[in-house]
N, C-alpha and C positions, 0 to 999 in steps of 0.2 A: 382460570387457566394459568398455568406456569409457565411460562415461556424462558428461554434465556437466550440470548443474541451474543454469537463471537465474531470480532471484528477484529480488523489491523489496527495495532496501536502506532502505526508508524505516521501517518498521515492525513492531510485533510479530509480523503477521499473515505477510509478505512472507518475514520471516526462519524464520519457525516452517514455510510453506510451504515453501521452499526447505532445511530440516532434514530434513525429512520425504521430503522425494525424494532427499537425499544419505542418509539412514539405509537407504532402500528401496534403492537400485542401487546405492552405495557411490560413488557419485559425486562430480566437482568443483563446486564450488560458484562460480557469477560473480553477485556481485549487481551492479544496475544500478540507475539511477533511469526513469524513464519516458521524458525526452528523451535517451537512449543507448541504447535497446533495439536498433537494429540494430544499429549500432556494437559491442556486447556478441557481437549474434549472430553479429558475423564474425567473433570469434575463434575461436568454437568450431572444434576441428581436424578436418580432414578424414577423419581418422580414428575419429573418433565413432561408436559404434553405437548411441547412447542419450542423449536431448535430453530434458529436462523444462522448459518454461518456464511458472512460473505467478504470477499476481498483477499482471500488467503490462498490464492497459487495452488491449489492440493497436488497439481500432477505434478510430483519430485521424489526425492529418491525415499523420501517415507510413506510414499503413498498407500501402501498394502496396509501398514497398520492405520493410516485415517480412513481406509475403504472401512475396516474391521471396528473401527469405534464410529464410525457414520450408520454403519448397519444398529451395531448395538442399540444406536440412540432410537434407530428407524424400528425398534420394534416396541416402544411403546410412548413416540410421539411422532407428531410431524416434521421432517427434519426438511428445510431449505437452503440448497447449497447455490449462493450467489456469487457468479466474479465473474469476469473478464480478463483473468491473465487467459494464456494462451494452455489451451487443454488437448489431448488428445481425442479424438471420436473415442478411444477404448477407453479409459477413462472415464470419458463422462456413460459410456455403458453398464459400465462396472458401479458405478454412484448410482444410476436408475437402478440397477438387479438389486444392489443393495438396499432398495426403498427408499431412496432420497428425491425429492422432485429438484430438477438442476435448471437453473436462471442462468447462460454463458451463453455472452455475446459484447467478441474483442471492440465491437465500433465503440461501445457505450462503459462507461467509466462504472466502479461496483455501486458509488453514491446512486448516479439516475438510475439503474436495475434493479436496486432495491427499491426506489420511489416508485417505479413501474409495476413492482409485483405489488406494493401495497399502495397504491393510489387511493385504492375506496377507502382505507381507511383511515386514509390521510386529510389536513387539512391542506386547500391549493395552496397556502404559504408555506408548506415542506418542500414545496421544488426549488427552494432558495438554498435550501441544504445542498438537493441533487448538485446545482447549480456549483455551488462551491466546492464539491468534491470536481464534475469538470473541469473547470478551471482552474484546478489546481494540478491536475493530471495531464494537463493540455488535450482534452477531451471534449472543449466547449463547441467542438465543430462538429461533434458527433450529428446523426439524424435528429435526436430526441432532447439533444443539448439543443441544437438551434432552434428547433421549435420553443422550447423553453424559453429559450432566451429572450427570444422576440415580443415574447410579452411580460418583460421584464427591464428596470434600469441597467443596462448594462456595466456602465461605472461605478452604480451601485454594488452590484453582484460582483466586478473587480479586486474593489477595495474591501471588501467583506471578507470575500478569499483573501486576500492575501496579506489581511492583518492579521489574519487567525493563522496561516502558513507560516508567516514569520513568528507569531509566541508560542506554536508551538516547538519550532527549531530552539527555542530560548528558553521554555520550560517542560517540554515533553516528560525530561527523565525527571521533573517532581512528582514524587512520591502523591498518587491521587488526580493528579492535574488532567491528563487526558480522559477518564471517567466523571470530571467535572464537566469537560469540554462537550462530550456528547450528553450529560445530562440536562446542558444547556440550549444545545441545538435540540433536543429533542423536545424541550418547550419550545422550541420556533424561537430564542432568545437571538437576536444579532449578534456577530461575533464582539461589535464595539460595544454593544451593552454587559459583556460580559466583564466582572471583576478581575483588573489586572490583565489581561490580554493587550490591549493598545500599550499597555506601557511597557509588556514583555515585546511586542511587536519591535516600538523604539528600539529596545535593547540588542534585537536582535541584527536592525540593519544597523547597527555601529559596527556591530562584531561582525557582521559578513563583509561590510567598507575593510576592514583592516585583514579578513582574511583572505582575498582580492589578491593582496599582496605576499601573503605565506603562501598558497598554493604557488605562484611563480616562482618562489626560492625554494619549496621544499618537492615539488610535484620531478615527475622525471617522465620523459617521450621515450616510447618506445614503436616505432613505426608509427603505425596512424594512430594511436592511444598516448594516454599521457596518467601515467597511477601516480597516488601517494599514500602513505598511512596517516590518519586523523583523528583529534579526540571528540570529532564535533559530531554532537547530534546527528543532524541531518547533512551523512552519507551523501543522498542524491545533490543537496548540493555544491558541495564541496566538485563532486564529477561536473558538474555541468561548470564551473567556474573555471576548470583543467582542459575543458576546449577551448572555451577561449584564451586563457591563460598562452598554450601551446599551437593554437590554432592547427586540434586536430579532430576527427570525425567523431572520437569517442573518448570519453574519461571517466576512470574507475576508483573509487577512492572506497581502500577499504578502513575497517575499527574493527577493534579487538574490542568484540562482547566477552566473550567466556574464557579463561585463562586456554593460549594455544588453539583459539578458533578468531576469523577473520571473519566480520559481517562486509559485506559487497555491495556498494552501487554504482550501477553501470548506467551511462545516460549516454546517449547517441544523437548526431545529426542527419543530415536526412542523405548524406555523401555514405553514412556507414552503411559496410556490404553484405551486412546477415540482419537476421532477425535477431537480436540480443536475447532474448526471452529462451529461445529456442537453445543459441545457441550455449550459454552459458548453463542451461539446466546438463545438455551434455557432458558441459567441462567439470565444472563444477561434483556430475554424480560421478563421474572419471576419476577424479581426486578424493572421492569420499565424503563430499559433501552433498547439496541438496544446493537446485535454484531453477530459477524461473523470471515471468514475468511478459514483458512487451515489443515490440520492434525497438523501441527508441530507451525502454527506460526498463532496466531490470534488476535483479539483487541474488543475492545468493550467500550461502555459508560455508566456508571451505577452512580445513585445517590451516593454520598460519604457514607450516613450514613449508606448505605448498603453493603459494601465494604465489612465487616466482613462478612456477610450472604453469599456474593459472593467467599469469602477463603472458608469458611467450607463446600458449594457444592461443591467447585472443588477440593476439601481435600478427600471428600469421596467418587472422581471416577476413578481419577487420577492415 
């Protein structure tokens, strides 16, 4: 069988999903980010008899052409489209007409939904994966989390996650490094067993102690939000470090990926008044860009020069 598995290369949750279908079918692994999902999906070879895509938001403003490369792939393998961002009923109809069998269900994070579709041919030690994708998504209270959990160390499962959250903030964009990382978890390897992880881990909470203190001098409030531009990896946290920073409901902190486009993470508390996911795919395909995501945590891609246009609608709903 030839399988190949696309996952988010952004996250713990992404990589731990994307382990977990390489461990189940013995498959290749393509991560992607959200603006190259199709792009991603057209590599897959035509000889394919087994497609897992999960973690990747598909209802946005590119959707028509990932419906048209999901079908493609759906006529001569099996394609599994797995997430948990927030999708439309028409959507996920249009993926079934297209031949795709669809795994979405917002309570449970994309790591345990993949462990879920492949359980049987899993070993029980892969729910430490699921595990560590929850917990890093703040997912661990789901139905299927807590059951998990319960018969599991849970300090264990803490510090697991969140050594592997912090090296990857500290090495994501090496060249290789996140396709090591799920080819790691996909042997069931600990993330502390893993070469060079704890010591990127280290690395990483210096650099977020110090930037603690940049986001308060460069970050700026705008009603109940609080933006900045940044060079750091991980977007998400950078926003979640700008609530408290500003002590406000919501913080967005975008990076310039592509010359004149702005990548977005928006993180929310439980005070903010929309669904972010929701609401930000609106704004964002308003603007000409694409997004999506969660209540509390979402992202998107939008031209830079529109950036400001994108603070002042989420200034005025937030």
């Amino acid at each position: 069988m030839k399988a190949y598995c696309l996952s988010h290369v952004k996250d713990v949750d992404g990589l731990g999903a994307g382990s977990l279908a390489v461990a189940a079918t013995g498959g290749t692994v393509l991560l992607t980010g959200y603006d190259d999902v199709v792009a991603n999906l057209r590599k897959v070879p035509g000889d394919a008899d087994r497609v897992v895509v999960s973690d990747l938001g598909a209802d946005t403003a590119d959707f028509p052409d990932f419906v048209a490369e999901m079908k493609r792939l759906a006529g001569h393998a099996k394609v599994t489209y797995i997430d948990h961002h927030y999708m439309t009923d028409a959507a996920k109809r249009k993926l079934r007409k297209a031949g795709v069998q669809v795994v979405h269900d917002v309570r449970e994070c994309a790591s345990m939904l993949t462990y879920r579709t492949f359980r049987d041919s899993l070993p029980e030690e892969a729910r430490l994966v699921a595990l560590y994708g929850a917990v890093t998504d703040y997912m661990d209270d789901s139905p299927m989390g807590k059951k998990l959990m319960e018969k599991t160390d849970r300090h264990f499962v803490l510090a697991e996650a969140t050594i592997l959250s912090l090296a990857l903030g500290n090495r994501a964009e090496e060249q290789g490094f996140p396709e090591h990382v799920v080819e790691e978890l996909a042997a069931l390897k600990y993330p502390h067993e893993m070469a060079g992880v704890a010591e990127a881990a280290v690395r990483q909470l210096a650099l977020e102690a110090g930037l603690a203190k940049e986001v308060k001098g460069s970050g700026t409030k705008a009603g109940r939000l609080a933006y900045m531009v940044t060079t750091q990896y991980s977007t998400g946290n950078v926003a979640k470090l700008l609530i408290g920073a500003f002590d406000v409901p919501v913080g967005v902190a975008m990076k310039e990926k592509n010359a004149g486009w702005y990548e977005v993470s928006l993180r929310g508390t439980s005070e903010c008044r929309v669904h972010l996911g929701r609401t930000i795919s609106k704004v964002a395909a308003r603007l000409g860009g694409s997004g999506g995501g969660h209540r509390k945590a979402a992202g998107c891609r939008v031209p830079a020069r529109k950036s400001d246009e994108m603070i002042r609608a989420l200034a005025r709903v937030v």
